[in-house]
BAKE-625884 format. One record per residue (C-alpha): residue in three letters; y, x, z; chain. Coordinates in steps of 0.5 Angstrom, whole numbers, plus 500, padded with zeros to 3 digits. Layout:
% BAKE-625884
<r><code>ALA</code><py>Y</py><px>X</px><pz>Z</pz><unit>A</unit></r>
...
***
This chain:
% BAKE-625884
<r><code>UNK</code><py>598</py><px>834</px><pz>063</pz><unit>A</unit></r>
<r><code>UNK</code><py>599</py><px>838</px><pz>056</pz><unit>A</unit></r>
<r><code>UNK</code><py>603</py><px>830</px><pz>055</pz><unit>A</unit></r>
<r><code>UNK</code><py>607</py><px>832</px><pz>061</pz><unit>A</unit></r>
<r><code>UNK</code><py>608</py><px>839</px><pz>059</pz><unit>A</unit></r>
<r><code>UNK</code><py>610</py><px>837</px><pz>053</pz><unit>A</unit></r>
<r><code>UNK</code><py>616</py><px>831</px><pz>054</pz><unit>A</unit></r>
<r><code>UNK</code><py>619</py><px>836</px><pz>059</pz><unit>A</unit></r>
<r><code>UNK</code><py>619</py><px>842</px><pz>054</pz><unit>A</unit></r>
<r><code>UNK</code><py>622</py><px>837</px><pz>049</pz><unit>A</unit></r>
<r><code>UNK</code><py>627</py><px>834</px><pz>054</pz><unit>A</unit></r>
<r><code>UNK</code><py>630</py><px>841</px><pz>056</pz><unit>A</unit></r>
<r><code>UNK</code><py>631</py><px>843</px><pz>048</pz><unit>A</unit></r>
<r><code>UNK</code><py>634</py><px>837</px><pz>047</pz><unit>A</unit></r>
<r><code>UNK</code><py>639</py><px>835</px><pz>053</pz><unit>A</unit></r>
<r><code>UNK</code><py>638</py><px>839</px><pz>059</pz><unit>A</unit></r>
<r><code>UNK</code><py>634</py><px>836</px><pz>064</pz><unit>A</unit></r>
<r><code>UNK</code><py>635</py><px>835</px><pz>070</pz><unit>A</unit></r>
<r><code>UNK</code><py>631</py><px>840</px><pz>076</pz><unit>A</unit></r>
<r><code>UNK</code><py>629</py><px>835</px><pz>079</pz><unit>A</unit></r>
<r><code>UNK</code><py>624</py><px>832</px><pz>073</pz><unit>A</unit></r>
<r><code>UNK</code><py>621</py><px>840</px><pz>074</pz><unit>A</unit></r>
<r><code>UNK</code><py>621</py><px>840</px><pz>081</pz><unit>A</unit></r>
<r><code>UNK</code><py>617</py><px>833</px><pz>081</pz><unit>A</unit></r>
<r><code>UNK</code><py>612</py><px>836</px><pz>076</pz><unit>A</unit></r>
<r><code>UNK</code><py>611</py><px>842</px><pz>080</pz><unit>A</unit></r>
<r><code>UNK</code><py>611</py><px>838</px><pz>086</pz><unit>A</unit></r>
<r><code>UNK</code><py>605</py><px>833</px><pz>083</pz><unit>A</unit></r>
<r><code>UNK</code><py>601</py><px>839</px><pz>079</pz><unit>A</unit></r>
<r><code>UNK</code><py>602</py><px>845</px><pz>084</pz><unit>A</unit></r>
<r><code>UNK</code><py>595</py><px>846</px><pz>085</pz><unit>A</unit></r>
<r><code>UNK</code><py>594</py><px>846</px><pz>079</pz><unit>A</unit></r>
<r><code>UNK</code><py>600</py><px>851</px><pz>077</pz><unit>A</unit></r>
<r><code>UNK</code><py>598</py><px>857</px><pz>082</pz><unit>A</unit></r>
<r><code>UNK</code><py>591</py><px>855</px><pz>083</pz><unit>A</unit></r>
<r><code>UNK</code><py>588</py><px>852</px><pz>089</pz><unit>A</unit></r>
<r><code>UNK</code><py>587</py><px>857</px><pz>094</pz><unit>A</unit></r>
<r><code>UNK</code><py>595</py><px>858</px><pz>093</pz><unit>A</unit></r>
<r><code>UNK</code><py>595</py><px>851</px><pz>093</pz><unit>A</unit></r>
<r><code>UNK</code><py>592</py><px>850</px><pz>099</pz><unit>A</unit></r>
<r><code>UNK</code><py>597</py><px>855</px><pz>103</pz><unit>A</unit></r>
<r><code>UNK</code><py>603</py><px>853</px><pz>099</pz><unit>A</unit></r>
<r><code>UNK</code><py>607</py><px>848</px><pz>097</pz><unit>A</unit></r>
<r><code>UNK</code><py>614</py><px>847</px><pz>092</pz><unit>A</unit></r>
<r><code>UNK</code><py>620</py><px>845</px><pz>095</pz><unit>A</unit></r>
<r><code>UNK</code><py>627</py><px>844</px><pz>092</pz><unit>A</unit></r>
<r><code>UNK</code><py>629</py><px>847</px><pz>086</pz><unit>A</unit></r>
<r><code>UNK</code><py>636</py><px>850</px><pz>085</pz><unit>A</unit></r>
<r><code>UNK</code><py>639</py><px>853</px><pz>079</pz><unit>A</unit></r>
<r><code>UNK</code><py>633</py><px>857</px><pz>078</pz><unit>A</unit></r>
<r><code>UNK</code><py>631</py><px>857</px><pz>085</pz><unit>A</unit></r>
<r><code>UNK</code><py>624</py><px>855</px><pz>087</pz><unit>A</unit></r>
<r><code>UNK</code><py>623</py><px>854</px><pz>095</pz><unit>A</unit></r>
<r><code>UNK</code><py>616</py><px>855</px><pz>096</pz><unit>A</unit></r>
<r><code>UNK</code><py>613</py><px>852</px><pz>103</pz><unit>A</unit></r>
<r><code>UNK</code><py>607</py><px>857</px><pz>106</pz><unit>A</unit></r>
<r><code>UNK</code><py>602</py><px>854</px><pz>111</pz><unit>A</unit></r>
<r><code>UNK</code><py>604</py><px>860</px><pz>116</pz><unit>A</unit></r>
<r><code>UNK</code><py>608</py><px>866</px><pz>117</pz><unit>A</unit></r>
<r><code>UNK</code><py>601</py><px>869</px><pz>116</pz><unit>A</unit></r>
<r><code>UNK</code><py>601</py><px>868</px><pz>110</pz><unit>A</unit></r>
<r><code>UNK</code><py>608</py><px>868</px><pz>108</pz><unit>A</unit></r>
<r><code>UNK</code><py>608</py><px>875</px><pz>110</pz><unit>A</unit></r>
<r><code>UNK</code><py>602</py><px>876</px><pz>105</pz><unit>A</unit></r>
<r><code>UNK</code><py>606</py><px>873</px><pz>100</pz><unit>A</unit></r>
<r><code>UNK</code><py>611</py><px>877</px><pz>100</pz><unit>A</unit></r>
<r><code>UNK</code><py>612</py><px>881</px><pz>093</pz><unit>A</unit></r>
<r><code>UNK</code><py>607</py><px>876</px><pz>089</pz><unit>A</unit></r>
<r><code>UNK</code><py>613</py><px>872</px><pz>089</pz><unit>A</unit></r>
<r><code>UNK</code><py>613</py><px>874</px><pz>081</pz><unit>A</unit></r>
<r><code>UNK</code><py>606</py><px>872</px><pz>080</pz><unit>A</unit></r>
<r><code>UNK</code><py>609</py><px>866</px><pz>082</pz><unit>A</unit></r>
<r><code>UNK</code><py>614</py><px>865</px><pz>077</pz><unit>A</unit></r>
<r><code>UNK</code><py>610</py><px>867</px><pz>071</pz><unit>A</unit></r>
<r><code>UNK</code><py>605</py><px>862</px><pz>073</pz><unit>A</unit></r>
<r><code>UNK</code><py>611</py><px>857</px><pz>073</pz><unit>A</unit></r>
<r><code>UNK</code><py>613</py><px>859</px><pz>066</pz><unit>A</unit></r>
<r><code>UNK</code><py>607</py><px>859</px><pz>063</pz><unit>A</unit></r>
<r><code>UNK</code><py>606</py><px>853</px><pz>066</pz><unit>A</unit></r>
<r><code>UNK</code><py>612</py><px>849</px><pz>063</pz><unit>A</unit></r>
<r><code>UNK</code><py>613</py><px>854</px><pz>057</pz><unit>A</unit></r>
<r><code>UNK</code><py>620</py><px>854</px><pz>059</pz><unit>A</unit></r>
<r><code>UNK</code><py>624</py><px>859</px><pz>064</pz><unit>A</unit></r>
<r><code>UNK</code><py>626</py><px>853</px><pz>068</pz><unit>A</unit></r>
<r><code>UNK</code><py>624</py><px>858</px><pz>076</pz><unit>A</unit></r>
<r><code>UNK</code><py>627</py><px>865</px><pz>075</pz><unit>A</unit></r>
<r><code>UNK</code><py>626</py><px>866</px><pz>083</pz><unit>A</unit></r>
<r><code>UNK</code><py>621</py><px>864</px><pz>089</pz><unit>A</unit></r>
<r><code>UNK</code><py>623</py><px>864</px><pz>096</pz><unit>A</unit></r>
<r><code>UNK</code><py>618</py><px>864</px><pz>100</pz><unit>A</unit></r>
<r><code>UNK</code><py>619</py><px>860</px><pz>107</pz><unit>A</unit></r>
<r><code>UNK</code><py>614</py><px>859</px><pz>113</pz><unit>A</unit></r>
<r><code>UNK</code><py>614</py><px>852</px><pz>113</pz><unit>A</unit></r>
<r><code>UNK</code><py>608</py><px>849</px><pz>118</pz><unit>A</unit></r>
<r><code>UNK</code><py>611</py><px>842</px><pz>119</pz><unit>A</unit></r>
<r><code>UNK</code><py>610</py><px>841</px><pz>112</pz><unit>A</unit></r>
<r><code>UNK</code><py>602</py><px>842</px><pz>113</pz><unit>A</unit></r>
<r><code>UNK</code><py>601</py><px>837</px><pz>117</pz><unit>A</unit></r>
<r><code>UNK</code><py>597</py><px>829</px><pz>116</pz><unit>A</unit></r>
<r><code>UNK</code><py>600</py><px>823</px><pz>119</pz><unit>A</unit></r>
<r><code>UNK</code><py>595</py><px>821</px><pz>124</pz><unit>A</unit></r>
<r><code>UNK</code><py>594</py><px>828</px><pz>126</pz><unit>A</unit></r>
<r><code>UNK</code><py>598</py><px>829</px><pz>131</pz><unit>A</unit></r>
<r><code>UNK</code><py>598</py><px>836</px><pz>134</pz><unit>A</unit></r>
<r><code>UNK</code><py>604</py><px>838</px><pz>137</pz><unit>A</unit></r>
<r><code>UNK</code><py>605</py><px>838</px><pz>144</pz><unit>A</unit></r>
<r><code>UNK</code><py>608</py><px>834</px><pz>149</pz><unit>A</unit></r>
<r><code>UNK</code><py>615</py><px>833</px><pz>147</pz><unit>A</unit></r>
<r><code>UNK</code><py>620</py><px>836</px><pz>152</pz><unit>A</unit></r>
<r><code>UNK</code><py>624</py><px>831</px><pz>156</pz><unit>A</unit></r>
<r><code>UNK</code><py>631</py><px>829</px><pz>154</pz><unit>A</unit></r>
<r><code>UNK</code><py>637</py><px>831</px><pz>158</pz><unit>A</unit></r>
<r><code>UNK</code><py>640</py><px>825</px><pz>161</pz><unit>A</unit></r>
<r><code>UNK</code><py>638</py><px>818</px><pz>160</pz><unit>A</unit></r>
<r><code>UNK</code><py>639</py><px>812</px><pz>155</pz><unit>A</unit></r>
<r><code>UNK</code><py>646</py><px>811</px><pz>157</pz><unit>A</unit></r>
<r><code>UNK</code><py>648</py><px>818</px><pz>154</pz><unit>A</unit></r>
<r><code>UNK</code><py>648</py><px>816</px><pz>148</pz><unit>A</unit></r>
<r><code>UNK</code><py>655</py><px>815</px><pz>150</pz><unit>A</unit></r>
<r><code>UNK</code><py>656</py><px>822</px><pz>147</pz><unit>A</unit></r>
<r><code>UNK</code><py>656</py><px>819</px><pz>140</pz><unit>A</unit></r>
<r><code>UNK</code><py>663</py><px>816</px><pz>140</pz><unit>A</unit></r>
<r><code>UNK</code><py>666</py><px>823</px><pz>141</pz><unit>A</unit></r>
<r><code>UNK</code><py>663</py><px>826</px><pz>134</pz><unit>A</unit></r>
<r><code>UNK</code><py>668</py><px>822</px><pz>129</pz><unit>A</unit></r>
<r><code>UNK</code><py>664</py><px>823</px><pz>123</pz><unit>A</unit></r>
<r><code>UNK</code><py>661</py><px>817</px><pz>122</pz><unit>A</unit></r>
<r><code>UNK</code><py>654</py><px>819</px><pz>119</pz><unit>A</unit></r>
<r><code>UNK</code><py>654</py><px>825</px><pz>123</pz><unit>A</unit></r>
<r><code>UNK</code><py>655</py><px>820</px><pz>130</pz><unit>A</unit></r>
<r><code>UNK</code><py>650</py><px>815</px><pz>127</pz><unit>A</unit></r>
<r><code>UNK</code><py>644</py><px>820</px><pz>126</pz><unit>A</unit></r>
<r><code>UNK</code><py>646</py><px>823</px><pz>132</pz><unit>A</unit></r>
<r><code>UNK</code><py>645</py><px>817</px><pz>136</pz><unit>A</unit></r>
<r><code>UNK</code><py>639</py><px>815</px><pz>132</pz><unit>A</unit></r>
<r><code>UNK</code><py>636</py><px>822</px><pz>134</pz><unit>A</unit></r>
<r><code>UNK</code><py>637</py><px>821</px><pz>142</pz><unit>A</unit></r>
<r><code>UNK</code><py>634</py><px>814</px><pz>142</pz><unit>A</unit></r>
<r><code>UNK</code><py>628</py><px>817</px><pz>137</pz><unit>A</unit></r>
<r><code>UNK</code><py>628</py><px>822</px><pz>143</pz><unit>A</unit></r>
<r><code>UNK</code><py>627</py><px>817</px><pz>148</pz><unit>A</unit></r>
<r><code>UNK</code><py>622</py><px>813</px><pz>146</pz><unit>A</unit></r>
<r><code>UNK</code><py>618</py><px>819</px><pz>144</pz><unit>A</unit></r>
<r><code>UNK</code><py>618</py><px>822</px><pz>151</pz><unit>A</unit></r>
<r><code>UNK</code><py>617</py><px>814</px><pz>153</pz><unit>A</unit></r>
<r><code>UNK</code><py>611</py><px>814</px><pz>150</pz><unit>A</unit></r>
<r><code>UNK</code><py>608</py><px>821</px><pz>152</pz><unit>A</unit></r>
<r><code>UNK</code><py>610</py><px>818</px><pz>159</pz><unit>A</unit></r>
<r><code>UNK</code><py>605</py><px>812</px><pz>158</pz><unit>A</unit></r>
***
């Protein structure tokens, strides 16, 4: 990790590089960063000018963390040896918690309409927007399908 802490340090003296190569260390090593009971109950998001989303189990915990969020930056920055996070914001976030495989939701509410509603599509002109859209509303119907079975 001490390599890895290295070639980020030199490559934001030289060129600036980019957040993301920061956001992946942090996503990576997080545990190691905060210590692990936070890392058990937290993880890192994106990082943006500065600022670190970081993702809390519960608002529970969210609500604990709240005014630690200094705590945090002083651990990231000694952790990088670099001022890359300058701000934490901490976001409840259980769904980013979850296993595959453990699924824990509840039964998925049943879609309005049928399949053919997905005639509503054509009404949306962004294309992107209208693409996932239709996705989504099959998604929806073939998970209602399968709690059905």
């Amino acid at each position: 990790m001490e390599r890895v802490r290295n070639v980020l340090q030199s490559l934001s003296e030289v060129n600036k590089a980019p957040e993301i190569y920061f956001e992946r260390f942090l996503a990576v090593n997080w545990s190691g960063v905060v210590g692990p009971r936070l890392g058990g109950q937290t993880r890192s998001g994106p990082l943006h000018s500065g600022c670190l989303t970081v993702y809390v189990r519960s608002s529970v915990w969210c609500r604990q963390l709240r005014g630690l969020e200094g705590e945090f930056v002083s651990r990231i920055r000694s952790e990088l040896g670099r001022p890359v996070v300058q701000e934490v914001k901490l976001l409840a976030a259980p769904e980013r918690f979850r296993r595959p495989g453990n699924d824990h939701r509840s039964k998925p509410e049943p879609p309005a309409g049928d399949e053919s509603s997905v005639a509503e599509g054509p009404a949306i002109r962004n294309d992107g927007l209208r693409r996932q859209f239709v996705r989504t509303r099959l998604e929806h119907h073939r998970l209602w399908q399968r709690w059905q079975k």
